[in-house]
Each structure stands twice: as structure tokens, then as C-alpha cells.
C-alpha positions in Angstrom: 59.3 74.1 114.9 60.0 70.7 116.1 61.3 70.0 112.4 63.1 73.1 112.3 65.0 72.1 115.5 65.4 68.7 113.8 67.3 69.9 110.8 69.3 72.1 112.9 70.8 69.2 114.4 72.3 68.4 111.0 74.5 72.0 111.7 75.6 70.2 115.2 73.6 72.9 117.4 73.7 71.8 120.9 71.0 70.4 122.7 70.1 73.3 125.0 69.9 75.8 122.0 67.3 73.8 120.1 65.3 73.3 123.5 65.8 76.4 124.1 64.4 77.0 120.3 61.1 75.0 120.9 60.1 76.4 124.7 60.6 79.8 122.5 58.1 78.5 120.5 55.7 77.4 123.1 55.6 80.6 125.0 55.2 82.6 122.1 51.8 80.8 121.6 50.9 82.0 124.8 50.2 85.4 123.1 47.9 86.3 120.2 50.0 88.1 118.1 52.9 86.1 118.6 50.6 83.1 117.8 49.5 83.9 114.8 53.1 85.3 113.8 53.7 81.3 114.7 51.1 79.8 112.9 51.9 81.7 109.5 55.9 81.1 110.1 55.1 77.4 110.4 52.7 77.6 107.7 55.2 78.7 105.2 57.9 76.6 106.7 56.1 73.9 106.0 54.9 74.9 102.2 58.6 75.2 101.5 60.0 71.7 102.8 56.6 70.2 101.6 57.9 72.1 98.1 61.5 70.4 98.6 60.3 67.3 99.1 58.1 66.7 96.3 60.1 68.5 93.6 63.3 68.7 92.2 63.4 72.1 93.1 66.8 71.7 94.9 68.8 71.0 91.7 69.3 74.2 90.9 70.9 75.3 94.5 73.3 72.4 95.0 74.2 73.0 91.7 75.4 76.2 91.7 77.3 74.9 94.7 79.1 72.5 92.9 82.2 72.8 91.1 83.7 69.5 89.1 87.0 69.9 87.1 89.0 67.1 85.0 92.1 65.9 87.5 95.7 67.3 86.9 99.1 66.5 87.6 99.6 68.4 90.9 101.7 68.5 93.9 99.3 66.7 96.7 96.0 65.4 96.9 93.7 67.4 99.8 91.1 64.8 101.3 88.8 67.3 103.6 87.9 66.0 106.2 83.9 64.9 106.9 83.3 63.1 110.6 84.1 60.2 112.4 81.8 58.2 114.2 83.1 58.8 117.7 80.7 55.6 119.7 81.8 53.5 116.6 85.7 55.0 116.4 85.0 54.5 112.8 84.9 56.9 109.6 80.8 58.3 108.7 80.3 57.4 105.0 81.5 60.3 103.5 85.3 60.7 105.0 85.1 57.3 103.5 84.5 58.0 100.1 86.4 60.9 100.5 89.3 58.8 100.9 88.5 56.4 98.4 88.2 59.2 96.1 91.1 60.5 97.1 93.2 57.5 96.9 92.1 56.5 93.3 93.7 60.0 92.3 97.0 58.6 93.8 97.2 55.3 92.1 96.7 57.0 88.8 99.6 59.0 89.4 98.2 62.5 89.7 100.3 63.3 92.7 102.3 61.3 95.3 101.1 63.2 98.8 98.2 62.7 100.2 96.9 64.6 103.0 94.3 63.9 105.7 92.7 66.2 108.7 92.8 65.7 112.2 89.9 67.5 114.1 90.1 69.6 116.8 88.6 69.2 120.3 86.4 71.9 119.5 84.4 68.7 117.1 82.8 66.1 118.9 83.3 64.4 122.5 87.1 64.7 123.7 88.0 61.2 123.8 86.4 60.7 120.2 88.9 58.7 117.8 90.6 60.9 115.2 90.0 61.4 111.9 93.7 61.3 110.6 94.2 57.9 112.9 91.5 56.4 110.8 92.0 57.7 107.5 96.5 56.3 108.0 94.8 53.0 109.5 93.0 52.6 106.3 95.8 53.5 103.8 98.2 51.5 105.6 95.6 48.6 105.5 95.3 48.6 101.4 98.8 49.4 101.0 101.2 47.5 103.5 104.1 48.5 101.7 104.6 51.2 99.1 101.4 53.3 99.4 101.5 57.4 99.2 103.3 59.7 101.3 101.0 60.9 104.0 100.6 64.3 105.7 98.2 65.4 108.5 96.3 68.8 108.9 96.4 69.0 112.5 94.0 70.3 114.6 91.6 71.7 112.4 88.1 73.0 112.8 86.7 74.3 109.4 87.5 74.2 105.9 89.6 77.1 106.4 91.9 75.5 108.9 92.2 73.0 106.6 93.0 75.9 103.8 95.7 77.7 106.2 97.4 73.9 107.2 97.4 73.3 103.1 99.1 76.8 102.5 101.7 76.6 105.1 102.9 72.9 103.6 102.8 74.9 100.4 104.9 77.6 101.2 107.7 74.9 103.1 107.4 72.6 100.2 107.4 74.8 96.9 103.7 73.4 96.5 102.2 75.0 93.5 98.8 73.0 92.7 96.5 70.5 94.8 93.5 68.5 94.1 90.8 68.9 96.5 88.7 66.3 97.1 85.1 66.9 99.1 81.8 66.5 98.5 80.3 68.1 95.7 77.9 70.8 97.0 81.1 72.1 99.2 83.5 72.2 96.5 82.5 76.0 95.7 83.2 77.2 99.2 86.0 74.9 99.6 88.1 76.1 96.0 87.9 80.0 96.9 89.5 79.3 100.5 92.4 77.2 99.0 93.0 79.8 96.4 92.8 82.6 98.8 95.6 80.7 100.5 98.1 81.7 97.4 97.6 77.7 95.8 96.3 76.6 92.9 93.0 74.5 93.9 91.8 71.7 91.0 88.1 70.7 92.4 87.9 67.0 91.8 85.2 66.0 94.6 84.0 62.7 95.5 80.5 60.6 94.7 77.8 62.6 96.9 77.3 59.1 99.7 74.2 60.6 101.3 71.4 61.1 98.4 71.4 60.5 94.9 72.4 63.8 93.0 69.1 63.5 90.6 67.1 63.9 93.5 64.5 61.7 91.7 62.8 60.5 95.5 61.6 62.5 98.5 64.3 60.6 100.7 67.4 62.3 98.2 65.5 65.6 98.8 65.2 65.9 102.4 68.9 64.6 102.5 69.7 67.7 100.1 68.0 70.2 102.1 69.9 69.0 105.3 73.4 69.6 103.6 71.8 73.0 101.7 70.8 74.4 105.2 74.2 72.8 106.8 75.9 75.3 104.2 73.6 78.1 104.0 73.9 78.6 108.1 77.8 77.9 108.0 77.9 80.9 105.8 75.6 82.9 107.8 77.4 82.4 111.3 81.1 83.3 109.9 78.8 86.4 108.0 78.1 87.7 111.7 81.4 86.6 113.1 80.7 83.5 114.5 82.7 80.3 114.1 83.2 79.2 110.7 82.0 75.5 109.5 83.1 72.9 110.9 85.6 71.0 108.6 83.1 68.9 106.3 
């Protein structure tokens, strides 16, 4: 259960539900029944990361998640958003290559806006450094003088924030197509909530920064199965009406 609590913190759970989770745990061995209800549970939980670990099984899933299309001439260029490292005030890894990603698409002329989010409160500590600062700091950084026209999501808190922001620009500016850029395993998700928004949504995602994509070693794996749970249980909570993904 402890590992269970462990990969729930990749979902951001706070720390009082996933004591909460393992006290559960302990008093239910308390009982008999509930005991051996434990046992098996962690039994089989076990069999099925010891299963992910050790075999390629997890192709198949993130695959089917994945959706990678040949870049267009569009209208803007849609860098999602990923996390910042709030202690450091500094992008995590994959906002980076996001960016990166992103701004490769611009030099090569497939559209002259780019646009970067800017989280809510409802992500992280208050005082935490924001996304879009970071992400314009950058830009303006490489390109001094000349570089692409910038546009901020603001306050956004999932993937669909950032879907609703894109669609109102779209509506004021006559937008008809965008390129999203994310990671790859979210560009499924990610396509049907820009299309649902009226807009024409070309997939075009960034290098996976986390794990190899071949999955050929146990570390890749276990790094899979984080960002596979991360997007199984944000589709289960907005399922039973709770809050949607975060913006990653």
C-alpha cells in the first residue's frame, strides 16, 4: 500500500489523503477478513507492477494514448503547460521540452504565435513562480529581438482551461487551426478537448523527457506506469465529477 500511496503522489494527492490511505490499511489488518482481503489486494498489486516492470507490457497502453501528426501551416502554436519547479522558480524538464518543441515549430515557419499557460493558484504553493514568467523569460532570452509573438493562457488548471483560453483567442482572432504541443501519451486527451472547442487541433507533441518510449529498462517502465496511472485517475475523477487534470 505504501507503493500505492507512492505513485499516487505522482497525481499530486495531498499528504493527509495518502496517510489517511495507509492508517486505512493498517486498521483493516486488524480484522480477519479485512486482512486477508489486504493480503490478496497487495498480492495482485504487486504481480501487476512486478509485470510492468519487467515487460514491455506498457507499450501497448501509452500507445493508444498517443497521437503524432506531420506539422502544418496553422494559426498559433499551443505549448500546454507541464510544471514548474516552485523551490527552484525554474521550468521541470518537460515544460522545457515542451517549449523547445514548441519553438522549433516557430522558427520553421509553421505559425507566428506562440502561446504559453499560466497556472492557477489552485497548482502548487501560492507564492510559486509562474509558468508563463518562465516560459517569456526563456524566449526572450534566445530571441532578444525578433522572436514570435507571445500569448498567455491565464489562470488555468487543466487541459481544458487551457482548451477554453485557446478557443476564446480563436473566436477574437478568426483562428482556424493550432498545433498542440504536449507530451506524447496526453496528446489523445489533449486533441479531442481542443476540437470540442470548435478549432482545428494538429497533434505535433514533444520528445517524452521522463523515460525512453521503447521501454527497454525497468527504470522507463516504472516512469510509464506513473504518467499511465497520472492519466487513468485524471480521467476517473472528472468521470465522477471531480476536478479535471491538472494542466500537464
Amino acid at each position: 500500500m505504501s507503493v500505492l500511496a507512492a505513485l499516487l503522489g505522482e497525481v499530486r494527492a495531498p499528504a493527509p489523503l495518502l496517510l489517511a490511505l495507509i492508517v486505512l490499511c493498517g486498521v483493516m489488518g486488524v480484522w480477519r477478513p479485512t486482512r486477508l482481503l489486504l493480503g490478496w489486494g497487495t498480492g495482485l498489486l504487486g504481480a501487476a507492477v512486478a509485470l510492468c516492470l519487467l515487460t514491455p507490457v506498457l507499450r501497448g497502453p501509452l500507445n493508444a494514448l498517443t497521437v503524432s501528426q506531420p506539422p502544418v501551416r496553422a494559426d498559433a502554436i499551443v505549448v500546454l503547460g507541464a510544471g514548474v519547479q516552485c523551490g527552484a522558480r525554474t521550468l521541470e524538464a518537460t515544460s522545457l521540452t515542451r517549449l523547445v518543441r514548441g519553438l522549433e515549430l516557430w522558427r520553421a515557419g509553421y505559425a507566428p504565435t506562440v502561446t504559453v499557460s499560466q497556472q492557477s493558484g489552485l497548482i502548487g504553493p501560492r507564492d510559486c513562480a509562474k509558468m508563463s514568467d518562465l516560459e517569456r523569460a526563456h524566449i526572450a532570452a534566445l530571441y532578444p529581438a525578433g522572436g514570435p509573438e507571445v500569448l498567455i493562457l491565464r489562470m488555468v488548471t487543466t487541459t481544458r482551461d487551457e482548451a477554453a483560453r485557446v478557443g476564446a483567442y480563436a473566436r477574437e482572432r478568426g483562428w482556424r487551426r493550432v498545433l498542440i504541443v504536449t507530451s506524447p501519451w496526453h496528446a489523445r486527451r489533449t486533441q479531442a478537448l481542443f476540437r470540442a472547442q470548435g478549432v482545428e487541433a494538429v497533434s505535433v507533441p514533444a520528445p517524452e523527457s521522463r523515460f525512453d518510449y521503447g521501454l527497454l529498462y525497468p527504470h522507463d517502465r516504472l516512469a510509464a506506469l506513473r504518467v499511465l496511472l497520472y492519466e487513468g485517475l485524471s480521467r476517473l475523477k472528472f468521470a465522477v465529477g471531480g476536478t479535471p487534470e491538472r494542466g500537464e
